[in-house]
MIDOSE-1310 file (N, C-alpha, C; in nm, 2 decimals, decimal comma, always signed):
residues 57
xxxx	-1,34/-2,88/-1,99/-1,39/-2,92/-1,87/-1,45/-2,80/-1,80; -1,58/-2,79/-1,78/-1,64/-2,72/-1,70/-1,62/-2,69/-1,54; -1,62/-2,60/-1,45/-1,61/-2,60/-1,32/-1,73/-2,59/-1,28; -1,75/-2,65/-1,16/-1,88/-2,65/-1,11/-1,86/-2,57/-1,01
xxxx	-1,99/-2,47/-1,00/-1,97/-2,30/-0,97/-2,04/-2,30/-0,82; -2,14/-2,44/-0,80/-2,14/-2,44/-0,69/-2,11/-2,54/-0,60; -1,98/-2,57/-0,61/-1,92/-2,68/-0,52/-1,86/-2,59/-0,44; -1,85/-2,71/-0,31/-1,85/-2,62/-0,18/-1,66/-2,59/-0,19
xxxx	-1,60/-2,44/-0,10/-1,47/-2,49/-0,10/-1,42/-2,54/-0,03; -1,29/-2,61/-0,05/-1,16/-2,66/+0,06/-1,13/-2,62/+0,11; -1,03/-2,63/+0,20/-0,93/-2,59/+0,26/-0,84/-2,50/+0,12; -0,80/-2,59/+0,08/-0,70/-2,52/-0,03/-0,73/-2,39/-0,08
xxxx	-0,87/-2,38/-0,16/-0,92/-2,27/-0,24/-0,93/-2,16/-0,14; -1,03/-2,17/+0,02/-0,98/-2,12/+0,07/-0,86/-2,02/+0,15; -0,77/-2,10/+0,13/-0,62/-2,07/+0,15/-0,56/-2,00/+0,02; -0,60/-2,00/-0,08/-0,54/-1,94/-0,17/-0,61/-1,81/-0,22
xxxx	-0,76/-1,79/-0,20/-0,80/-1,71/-0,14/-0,78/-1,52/-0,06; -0,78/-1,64/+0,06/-0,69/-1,52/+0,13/-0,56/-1,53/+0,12; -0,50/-1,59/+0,07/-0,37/-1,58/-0,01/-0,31/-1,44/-0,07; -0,38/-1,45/-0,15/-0,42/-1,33/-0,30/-0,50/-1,19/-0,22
xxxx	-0,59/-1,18/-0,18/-0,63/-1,07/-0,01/-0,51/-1,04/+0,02; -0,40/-1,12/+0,09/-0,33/-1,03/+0,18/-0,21/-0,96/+0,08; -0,21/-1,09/-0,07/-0,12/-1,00/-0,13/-0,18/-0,84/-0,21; -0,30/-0,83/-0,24/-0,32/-0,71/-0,28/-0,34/-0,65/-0,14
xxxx	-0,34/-0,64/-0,05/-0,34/-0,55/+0,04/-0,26/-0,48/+0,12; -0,13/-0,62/+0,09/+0,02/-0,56/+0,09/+0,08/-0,44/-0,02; +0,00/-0,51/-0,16/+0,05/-0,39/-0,21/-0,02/-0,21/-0,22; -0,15/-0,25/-0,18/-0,20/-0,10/-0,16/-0,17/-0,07/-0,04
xxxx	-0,11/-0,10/+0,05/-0,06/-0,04/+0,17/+0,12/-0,01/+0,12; +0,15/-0,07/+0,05/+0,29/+0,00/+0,02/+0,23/+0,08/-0,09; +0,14/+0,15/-0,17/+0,13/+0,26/-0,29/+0,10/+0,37/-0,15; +0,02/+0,33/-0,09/+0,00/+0,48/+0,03/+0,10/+0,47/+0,11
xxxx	+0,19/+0,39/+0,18/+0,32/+0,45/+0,22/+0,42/+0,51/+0,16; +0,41/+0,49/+0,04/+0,54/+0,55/-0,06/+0,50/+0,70/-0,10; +0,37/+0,71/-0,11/+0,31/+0,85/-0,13/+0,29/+0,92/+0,00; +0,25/+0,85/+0,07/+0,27/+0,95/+0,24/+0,43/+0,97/+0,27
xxxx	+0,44/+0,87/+0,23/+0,64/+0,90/+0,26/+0,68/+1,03/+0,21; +0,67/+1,01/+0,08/+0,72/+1,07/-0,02/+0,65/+1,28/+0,00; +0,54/+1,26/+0,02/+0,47/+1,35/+0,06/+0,56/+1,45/+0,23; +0,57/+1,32/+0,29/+0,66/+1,40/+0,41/+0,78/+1,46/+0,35
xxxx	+0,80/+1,39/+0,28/+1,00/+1,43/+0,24/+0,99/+1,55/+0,19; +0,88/+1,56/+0,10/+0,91/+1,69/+0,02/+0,86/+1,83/+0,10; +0,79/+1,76/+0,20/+0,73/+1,88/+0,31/+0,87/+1,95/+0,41; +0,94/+1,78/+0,41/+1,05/+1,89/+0,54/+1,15/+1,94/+0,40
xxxx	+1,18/+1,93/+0,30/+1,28/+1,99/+0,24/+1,21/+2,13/+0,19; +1,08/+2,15/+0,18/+1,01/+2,24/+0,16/+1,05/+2,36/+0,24; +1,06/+2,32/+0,40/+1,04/+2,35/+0,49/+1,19/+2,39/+0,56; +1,27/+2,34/+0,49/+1,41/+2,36/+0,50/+1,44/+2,50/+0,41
xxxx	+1,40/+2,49/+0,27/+1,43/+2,57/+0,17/+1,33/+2,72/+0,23; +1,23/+2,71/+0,30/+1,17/+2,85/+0,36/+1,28/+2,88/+0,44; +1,31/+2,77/+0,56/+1,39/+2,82/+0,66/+1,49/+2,90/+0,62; +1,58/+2,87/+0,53/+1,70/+2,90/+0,48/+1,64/+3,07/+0,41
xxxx	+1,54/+3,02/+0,37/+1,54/+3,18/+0,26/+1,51/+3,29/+0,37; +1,42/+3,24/+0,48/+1,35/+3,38/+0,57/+1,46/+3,40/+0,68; +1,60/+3,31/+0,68/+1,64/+3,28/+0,80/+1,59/+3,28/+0,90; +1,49/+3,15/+0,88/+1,37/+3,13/+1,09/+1,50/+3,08/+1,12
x	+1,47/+3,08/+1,27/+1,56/+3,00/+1,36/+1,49/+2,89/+1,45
């Protein structure tokens, strides 16, 4: 059975749609928070491991 490519959409198609949108968007907003995260973390332990070695205060 063929789909007809230019039938108009529903509601449903629609809806499932932006469905699928918010779910890839959820997940590239969690790959850049885990890497910004992850990026801070290693900056303050960085930043610990100088402190410790120069003794800053």
């Amino acid at each position: 059975m063929k789909t007809n490519k230019n039938r108009r959409k529903d509601d449903s198609d629609i809806f499932k749609s932006q469905s699928l949108m918010s779910i890839k968007r959820r997940k590239i907003i969690k790959k850049v928070l885990m890497v910004l995260l992850t990026a801070s973390a290693i900056a303050v332990v960085a930043a610990c491991f100088i402190s410790t070695i120069f003794d800053i205060q």
